[in-house]
PyMOL CGO cylinders between C-alpha atoms (Angstrom):
from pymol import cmd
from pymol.cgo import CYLINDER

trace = [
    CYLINDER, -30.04, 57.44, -157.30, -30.90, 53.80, -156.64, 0.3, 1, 1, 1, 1, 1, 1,
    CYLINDER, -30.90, 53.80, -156.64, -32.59, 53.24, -159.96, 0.3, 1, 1, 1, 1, 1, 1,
    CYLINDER, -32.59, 53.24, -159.96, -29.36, 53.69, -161.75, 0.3, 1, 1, 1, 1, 1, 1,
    CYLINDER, -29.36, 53.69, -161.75, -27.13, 51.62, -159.48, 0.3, 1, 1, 1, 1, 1, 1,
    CYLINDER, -27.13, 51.62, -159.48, -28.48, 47.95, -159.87, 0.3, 1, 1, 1, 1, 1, 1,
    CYLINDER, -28.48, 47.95, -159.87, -28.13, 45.27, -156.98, 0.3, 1, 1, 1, 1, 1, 1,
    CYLINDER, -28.13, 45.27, -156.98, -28.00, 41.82, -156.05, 0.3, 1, 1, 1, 1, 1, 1,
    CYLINDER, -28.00, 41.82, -156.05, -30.58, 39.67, -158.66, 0.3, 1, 1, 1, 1, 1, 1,
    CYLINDER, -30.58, 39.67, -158.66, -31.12, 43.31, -160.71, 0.3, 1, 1, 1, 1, 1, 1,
    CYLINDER, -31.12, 43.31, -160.71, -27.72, 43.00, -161.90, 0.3, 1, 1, 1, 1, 1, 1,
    CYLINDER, -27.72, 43.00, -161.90, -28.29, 41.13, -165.71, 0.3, 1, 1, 1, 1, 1, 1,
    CYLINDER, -28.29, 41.13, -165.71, -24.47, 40.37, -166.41, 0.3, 1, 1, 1, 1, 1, 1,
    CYLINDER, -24.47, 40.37, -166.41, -23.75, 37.05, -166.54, 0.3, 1, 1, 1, 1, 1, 1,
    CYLINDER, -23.75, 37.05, -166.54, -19.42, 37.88, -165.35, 0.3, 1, 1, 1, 1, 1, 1,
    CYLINDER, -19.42, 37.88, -165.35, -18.29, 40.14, -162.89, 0.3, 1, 1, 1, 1, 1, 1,
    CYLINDER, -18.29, 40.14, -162.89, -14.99, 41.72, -161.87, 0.3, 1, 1, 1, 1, 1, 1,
    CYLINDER, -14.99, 41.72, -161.87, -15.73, 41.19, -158.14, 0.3, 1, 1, 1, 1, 1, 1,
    CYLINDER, -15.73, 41.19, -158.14, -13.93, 43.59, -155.40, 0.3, 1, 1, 1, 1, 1, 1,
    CYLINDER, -13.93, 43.59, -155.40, -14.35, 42.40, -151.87, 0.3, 1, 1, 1, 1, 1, 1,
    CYLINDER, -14.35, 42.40, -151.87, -16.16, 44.15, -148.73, 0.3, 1, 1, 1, 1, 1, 1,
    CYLINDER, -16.16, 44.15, -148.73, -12.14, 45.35, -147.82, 0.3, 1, 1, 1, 1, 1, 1,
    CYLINDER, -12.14, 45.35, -147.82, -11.28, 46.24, -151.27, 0.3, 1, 1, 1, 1, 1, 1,
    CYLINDER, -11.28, 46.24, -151.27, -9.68, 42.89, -152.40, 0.3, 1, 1, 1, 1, 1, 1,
    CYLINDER, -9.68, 42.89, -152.40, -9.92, 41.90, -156.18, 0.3, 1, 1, 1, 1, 1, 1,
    CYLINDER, -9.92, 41.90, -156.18, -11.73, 38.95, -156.21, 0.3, 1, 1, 1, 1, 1, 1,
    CYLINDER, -11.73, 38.95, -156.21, -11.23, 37.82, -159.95, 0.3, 1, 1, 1, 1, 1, 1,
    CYLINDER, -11.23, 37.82, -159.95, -14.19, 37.79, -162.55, 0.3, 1, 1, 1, 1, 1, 1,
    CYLINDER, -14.19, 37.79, -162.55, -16.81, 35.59, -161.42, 0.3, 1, 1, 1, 1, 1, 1,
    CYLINDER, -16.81, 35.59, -161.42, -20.14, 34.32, -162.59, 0.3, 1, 1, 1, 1, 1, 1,
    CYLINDER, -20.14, 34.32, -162.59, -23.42, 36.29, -161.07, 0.3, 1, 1, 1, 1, 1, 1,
    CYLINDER, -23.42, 36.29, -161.07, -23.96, 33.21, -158.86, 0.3, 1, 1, 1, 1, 1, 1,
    CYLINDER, -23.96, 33.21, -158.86, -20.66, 33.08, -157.42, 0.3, 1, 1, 1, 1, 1, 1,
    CYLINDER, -20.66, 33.08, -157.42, -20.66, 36.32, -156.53, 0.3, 1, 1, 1, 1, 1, 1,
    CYLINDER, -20.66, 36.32, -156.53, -24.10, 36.78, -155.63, 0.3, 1, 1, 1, 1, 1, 1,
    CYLINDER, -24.10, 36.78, -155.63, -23.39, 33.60, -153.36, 0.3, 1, 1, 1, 1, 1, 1,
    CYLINDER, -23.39, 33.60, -153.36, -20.05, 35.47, -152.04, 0.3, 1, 1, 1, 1, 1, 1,
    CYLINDER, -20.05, 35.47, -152.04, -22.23, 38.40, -151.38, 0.3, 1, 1, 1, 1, 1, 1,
    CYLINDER, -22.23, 38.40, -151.38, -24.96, 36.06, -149.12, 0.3, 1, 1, 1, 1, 1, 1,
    CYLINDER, -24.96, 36.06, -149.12, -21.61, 34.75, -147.63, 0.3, 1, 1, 1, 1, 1, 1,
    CYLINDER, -21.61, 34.75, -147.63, -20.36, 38.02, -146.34, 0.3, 1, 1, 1, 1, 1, 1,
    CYLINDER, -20.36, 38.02, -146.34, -23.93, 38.92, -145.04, 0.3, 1, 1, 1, 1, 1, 1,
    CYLINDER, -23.93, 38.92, -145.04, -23.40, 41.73, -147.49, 0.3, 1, 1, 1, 1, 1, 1,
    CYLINDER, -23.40, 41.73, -147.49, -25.20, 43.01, -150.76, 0.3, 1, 1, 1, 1, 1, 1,
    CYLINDER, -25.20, 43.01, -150.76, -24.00, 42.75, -154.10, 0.3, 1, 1, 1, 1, 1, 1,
    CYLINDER, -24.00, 42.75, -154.10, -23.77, 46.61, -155.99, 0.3, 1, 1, 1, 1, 1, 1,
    CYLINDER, -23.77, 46.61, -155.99, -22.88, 46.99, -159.82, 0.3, 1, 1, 1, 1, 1, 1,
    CYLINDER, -22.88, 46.99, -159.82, -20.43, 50.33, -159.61, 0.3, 1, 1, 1, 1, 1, 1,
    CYLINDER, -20.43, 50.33, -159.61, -19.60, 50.16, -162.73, 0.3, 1, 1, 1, 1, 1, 1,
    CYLINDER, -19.60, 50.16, -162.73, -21.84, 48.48, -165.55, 0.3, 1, 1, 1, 1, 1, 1,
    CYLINDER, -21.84, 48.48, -165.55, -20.06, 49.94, -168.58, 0.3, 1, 1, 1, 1, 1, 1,
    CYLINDER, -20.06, 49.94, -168.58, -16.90, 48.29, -167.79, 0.3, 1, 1, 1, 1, 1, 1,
    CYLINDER, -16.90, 48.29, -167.79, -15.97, 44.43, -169.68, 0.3, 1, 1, 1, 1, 1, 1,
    CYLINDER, -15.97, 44.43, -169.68, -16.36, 42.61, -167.51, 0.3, 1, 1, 1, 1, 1, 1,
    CYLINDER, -16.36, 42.61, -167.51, -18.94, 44.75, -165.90, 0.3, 1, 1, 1, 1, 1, 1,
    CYLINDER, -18.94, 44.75, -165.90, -17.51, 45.52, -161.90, 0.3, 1, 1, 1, 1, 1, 1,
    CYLINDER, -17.51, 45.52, -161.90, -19.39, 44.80, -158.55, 0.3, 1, 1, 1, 1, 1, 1,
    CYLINDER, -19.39, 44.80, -158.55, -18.25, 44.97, -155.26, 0.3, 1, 1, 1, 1, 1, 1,
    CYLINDER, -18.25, 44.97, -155.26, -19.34, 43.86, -151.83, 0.3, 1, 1, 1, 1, 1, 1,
    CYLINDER, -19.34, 43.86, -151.83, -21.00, 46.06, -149.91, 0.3, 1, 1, 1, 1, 1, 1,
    CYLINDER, -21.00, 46.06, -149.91, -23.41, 47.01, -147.18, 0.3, 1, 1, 1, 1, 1, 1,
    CYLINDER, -23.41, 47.01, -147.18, -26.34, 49.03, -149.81, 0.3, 1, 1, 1, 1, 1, 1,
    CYLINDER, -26.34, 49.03, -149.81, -27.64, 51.42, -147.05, 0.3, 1, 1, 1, 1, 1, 1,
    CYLINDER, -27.64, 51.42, -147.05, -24.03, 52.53, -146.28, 0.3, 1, 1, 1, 1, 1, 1,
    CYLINDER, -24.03, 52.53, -146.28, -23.24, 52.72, -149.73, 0.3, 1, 1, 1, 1, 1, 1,
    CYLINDER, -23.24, 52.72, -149.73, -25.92, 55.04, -150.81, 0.3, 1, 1, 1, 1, 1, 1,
    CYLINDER, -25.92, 55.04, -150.81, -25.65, 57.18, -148.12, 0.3, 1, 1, 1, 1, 1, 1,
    CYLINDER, -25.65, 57.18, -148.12, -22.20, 57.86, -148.64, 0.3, 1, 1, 1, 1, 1, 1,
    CYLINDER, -22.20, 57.86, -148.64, -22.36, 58.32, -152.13, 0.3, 1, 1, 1, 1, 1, 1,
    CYLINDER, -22.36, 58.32, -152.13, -25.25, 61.11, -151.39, 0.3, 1, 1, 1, 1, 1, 1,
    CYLINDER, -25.25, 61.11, -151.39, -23.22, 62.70, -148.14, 0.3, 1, 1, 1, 1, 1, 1,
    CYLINDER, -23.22, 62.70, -148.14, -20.33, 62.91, -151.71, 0.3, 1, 1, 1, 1, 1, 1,
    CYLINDER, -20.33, 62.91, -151.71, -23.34, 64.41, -154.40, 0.3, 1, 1, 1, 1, 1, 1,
    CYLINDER, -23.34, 64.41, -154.40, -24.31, 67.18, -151.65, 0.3, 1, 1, 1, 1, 1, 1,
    CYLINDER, -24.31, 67.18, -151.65, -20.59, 68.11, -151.09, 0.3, 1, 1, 1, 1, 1, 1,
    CYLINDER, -20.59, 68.11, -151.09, -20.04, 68.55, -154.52, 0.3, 1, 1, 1, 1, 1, 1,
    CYLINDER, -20.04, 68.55, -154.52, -23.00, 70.86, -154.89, 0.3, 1, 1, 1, 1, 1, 1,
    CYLINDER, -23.00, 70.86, -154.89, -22.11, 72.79, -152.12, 0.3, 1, 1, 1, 1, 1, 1,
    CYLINDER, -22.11, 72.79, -152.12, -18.66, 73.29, -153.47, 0.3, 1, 1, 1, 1, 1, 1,
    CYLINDER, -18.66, 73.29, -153.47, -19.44, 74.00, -156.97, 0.3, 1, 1, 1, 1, 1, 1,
    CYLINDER, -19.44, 74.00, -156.97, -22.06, 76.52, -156.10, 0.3, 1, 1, 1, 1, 1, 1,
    CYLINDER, -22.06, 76.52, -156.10, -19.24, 78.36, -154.15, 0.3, 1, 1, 1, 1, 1, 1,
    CYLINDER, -19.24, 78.36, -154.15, -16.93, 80.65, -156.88, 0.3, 1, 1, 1, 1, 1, 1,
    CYLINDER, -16.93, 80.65, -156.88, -19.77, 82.82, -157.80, 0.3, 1, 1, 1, 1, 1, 1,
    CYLINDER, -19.77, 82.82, -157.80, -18.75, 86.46, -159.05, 0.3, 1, 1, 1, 1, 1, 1,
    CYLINDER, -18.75, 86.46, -159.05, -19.04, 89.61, -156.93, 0.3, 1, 1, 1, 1, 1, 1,
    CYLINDER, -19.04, 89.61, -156.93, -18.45, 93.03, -158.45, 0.3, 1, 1, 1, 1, 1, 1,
    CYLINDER, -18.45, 93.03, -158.45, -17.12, 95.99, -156.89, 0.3, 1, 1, 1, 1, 1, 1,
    CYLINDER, -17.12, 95.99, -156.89, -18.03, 99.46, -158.37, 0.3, 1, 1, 1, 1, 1, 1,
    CYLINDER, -18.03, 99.46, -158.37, -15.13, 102.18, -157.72, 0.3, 1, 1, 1, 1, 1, 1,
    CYLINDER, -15.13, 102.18, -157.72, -15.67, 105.92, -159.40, 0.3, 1, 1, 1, 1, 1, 1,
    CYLINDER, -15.67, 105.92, -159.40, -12.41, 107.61, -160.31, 0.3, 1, 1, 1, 1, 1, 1,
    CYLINDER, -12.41, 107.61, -160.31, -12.43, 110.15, -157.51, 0.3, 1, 1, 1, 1, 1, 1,
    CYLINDER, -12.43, 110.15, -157.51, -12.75, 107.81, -154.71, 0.3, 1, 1, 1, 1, 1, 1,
    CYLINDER, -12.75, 107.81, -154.71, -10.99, 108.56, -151.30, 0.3, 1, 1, 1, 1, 1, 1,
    CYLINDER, -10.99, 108.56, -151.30, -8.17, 106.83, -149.97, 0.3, 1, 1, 1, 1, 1, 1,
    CYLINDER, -8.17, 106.83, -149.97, -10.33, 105.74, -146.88, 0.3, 1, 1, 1, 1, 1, 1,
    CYLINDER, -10.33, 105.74, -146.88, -13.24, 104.72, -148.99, 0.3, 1, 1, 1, 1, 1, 1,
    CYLINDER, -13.24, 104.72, -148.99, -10.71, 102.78, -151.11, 0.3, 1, 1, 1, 1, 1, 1,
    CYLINDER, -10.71, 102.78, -151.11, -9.28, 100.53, -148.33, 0.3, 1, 1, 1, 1, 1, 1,
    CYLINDER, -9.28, 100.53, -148.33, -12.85, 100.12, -146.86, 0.3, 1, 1, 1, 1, 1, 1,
    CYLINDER, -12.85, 100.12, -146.86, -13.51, 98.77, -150.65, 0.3, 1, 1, 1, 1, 1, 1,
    CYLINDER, -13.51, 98.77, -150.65, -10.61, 96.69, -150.85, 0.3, 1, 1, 1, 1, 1, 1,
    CYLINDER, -10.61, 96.69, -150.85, -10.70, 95.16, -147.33, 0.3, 1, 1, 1, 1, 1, 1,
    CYLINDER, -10.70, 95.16, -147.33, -14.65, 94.15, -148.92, 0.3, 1, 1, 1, 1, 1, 1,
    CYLINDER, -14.65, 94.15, -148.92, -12.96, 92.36, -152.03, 0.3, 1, 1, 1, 1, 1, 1,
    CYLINDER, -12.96, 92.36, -152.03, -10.52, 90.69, -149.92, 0.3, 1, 1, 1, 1, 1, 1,
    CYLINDER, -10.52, 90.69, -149.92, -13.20, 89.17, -147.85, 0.3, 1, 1, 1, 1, 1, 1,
    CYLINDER, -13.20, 89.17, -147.85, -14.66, 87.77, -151.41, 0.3, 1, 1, 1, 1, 1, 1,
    CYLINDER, -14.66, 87.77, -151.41, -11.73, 86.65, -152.62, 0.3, 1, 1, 1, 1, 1, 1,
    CYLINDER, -11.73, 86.65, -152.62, -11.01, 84.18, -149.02, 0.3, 1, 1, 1, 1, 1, 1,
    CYLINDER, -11.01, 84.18, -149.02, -14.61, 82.99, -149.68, 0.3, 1, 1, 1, 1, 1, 1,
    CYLINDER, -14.61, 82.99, -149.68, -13.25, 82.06, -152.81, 0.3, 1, 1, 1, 1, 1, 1,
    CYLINDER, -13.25, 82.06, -152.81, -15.36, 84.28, -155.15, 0.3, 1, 1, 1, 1, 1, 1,
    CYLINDER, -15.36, 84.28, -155.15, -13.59, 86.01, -158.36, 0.3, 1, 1, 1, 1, 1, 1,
    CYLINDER, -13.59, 86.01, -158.36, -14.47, 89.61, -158.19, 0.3, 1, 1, 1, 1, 1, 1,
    CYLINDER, -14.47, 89.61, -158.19, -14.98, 91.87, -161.02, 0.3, 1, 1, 1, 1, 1, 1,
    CYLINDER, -14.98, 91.87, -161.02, -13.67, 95.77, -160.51, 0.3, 1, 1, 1, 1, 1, 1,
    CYLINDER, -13.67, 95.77, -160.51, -15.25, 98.34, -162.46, 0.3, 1, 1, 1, 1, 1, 1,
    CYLINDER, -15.25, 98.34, -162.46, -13.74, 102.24, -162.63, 0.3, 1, 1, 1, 1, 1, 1,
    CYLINDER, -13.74, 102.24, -162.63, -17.05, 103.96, -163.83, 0.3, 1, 1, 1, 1, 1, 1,
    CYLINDER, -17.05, 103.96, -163.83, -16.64, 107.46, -165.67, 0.3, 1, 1, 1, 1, 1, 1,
    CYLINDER, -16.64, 107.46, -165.67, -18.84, 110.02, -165.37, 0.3, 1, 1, 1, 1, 1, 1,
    CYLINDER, -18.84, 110.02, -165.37, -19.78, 112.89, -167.50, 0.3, 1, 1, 1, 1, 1, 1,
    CYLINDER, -19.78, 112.89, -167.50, -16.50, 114.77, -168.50, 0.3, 1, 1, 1, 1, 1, 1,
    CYLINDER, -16.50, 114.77, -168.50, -14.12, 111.49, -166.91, 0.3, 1, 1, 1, 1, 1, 1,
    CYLINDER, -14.12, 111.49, -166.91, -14.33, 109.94, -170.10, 0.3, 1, 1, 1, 1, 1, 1,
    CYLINDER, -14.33, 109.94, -170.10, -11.34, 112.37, -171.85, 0.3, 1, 1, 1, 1, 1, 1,
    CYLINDER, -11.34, 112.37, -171.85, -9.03, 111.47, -169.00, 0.3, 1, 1, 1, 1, 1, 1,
    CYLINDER, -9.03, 111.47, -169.00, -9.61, 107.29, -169.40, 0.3, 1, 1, 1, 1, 1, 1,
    CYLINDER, -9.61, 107.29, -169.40, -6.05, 106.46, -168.23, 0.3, 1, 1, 1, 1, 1, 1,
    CYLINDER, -6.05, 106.46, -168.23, -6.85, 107.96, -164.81, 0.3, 1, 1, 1, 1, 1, 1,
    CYLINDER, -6.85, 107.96, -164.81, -8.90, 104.87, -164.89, 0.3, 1, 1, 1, 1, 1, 1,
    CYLINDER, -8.90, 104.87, -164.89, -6.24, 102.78, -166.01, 0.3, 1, 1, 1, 1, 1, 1,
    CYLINDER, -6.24, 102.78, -166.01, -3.92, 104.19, -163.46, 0.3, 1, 1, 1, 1, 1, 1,
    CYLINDER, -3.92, 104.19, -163.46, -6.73, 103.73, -160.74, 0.3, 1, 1, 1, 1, 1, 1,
    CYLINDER, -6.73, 103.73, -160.74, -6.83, 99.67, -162.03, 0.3, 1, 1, 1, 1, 1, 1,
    CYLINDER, -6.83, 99.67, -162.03, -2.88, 99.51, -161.76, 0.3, 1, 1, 1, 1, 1, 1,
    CYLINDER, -2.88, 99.51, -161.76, -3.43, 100.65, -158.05, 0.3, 1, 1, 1, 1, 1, 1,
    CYLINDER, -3.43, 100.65, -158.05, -6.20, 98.44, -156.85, 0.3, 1, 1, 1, 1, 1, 1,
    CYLINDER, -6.20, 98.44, -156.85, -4.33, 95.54, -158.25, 0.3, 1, 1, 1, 1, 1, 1,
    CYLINDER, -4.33, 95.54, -158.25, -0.98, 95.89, -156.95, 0.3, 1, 1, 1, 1, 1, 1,
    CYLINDER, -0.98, 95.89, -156.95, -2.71, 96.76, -153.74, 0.3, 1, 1, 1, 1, 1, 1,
    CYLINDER, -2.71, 96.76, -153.74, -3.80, 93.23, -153.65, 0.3, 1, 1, 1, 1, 1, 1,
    CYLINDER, -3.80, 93.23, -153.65, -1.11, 91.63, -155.51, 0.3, 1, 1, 1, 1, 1, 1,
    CYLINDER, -1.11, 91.63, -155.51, -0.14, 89.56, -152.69, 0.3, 1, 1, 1, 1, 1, 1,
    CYLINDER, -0.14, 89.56, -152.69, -3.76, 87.60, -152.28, 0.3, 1, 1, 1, 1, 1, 1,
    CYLINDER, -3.76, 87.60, -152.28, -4.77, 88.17, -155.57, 0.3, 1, 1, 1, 1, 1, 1,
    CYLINDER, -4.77, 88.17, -155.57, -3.93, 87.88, -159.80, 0.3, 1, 1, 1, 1, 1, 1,
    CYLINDER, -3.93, 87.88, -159.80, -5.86, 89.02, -163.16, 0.3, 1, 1, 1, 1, 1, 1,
    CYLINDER, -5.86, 89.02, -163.16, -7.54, 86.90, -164.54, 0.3, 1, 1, 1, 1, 1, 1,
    CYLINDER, -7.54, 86.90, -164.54, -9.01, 89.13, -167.18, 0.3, 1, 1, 1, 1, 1, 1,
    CYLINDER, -9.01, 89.13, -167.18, -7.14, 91.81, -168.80, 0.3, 1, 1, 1, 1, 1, 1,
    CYLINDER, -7.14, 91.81, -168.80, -8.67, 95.62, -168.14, 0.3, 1, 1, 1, 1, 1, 1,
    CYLINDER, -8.67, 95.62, -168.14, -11.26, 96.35, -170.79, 0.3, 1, 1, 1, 1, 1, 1,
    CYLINDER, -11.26, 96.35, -170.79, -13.60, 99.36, -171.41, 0.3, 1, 1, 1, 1, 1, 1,
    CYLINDER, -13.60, 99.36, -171.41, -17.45, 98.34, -171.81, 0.3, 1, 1, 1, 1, 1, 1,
    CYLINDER, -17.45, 98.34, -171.81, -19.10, 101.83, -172.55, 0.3, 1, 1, 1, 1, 1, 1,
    CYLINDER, -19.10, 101.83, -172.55, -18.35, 103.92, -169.79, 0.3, 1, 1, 1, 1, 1, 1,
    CYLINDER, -18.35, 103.92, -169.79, -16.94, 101.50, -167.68, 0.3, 1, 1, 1, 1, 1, 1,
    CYLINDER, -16.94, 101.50, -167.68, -13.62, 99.98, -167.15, 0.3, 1, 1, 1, 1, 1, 1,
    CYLINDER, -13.62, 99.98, -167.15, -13.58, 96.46, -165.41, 0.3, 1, 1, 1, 1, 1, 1,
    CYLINDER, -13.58, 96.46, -165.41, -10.81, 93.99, -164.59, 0.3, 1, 1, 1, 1, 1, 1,
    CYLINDER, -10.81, 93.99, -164.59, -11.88, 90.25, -163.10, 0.3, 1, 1, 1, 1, 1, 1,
    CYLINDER, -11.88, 90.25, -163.10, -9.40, 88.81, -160.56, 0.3, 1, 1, 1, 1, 1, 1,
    CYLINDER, -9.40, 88.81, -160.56, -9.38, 86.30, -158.27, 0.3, 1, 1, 1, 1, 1, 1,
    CYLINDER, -9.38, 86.30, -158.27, -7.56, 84.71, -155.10, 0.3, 1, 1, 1, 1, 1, 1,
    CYLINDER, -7.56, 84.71, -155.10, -4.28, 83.25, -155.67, 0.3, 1, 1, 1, 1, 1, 1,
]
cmd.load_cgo(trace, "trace")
């Protein structure tokens, strides 16, 4: 992370938009007035953003900088990594108790925040009675209409008929 984030006499432009250790705009400065600003506040001098014109640095304490912008990088992996997509397999003679054991399942992956794909799979002679299917889809979702909406449209792959929804 460091090598991309230059400091104190690594930074090469010669005028700075300088923001303060409190978040002050300091004006744009020559590199050795606010390098000397920097030695002033007992404080280190970090180029945040070097693409800019004039290129901006602010005052800050480096260790505390870079630790808080890696404590922000491992929260952002952790969220990303979170909406992953579970699947839940239903065949179109399912019970009514092994239904609501199914769907109390999917509503636990839906308050993790997971999109879950349902799939109606037909078996042998099922496959001349497809709206049962359909049907079965209209009744899972408007069972969980009130945490959930489609996001994807019911569609038959082959032998099986799958729906993606997720929390509202």
């Amino acid at each position: 992370m460091n090598k991309t984030i230059r400091t104190n006499g690594a930074i090469r432009a010669r005028e700075l938009r300088v923001i303060g250790s409190d978040g002050e705009q300091l004006g744009v400065m020559s590199l050795r007035d606010a390098l000397a600003a920097a030695e002033e506040a007992g404080l280190d001098l970090v180029e945040i953003s070097p693409n800019a014109n004039p290129p901006v640095a602010k005052i800050v304490n480096w260790g505390k900088y870079r630790y808080q912008k890696m404590k922000d990088q491992q929260r952002n992996r952790k969220l990303a990594k979170a909406s992953d997509l579970k699947q839940m397999r239903f065949g179109l003679k399912i019970g009514q108790g092994d239904l609501e054991v199914k769907l109390r399942k999917v509503r636990k992956f839906l308050e993790e925040g997971h999109k879950v794909r349902i799939q109606v799979i037909y078996k042998g002679r099922e496959m001349a009675h497809k709206e049962i299917g359909y049907e079965l889809i209209e009744k899972i979702t408007a069972l969980l209409e009130e945490v959930a909406i489609v996001e994807q449209k019911p569609q038959m792959a082959g032998r099986n008929l799958s729906v993606v929804i997720r929390s509202k």
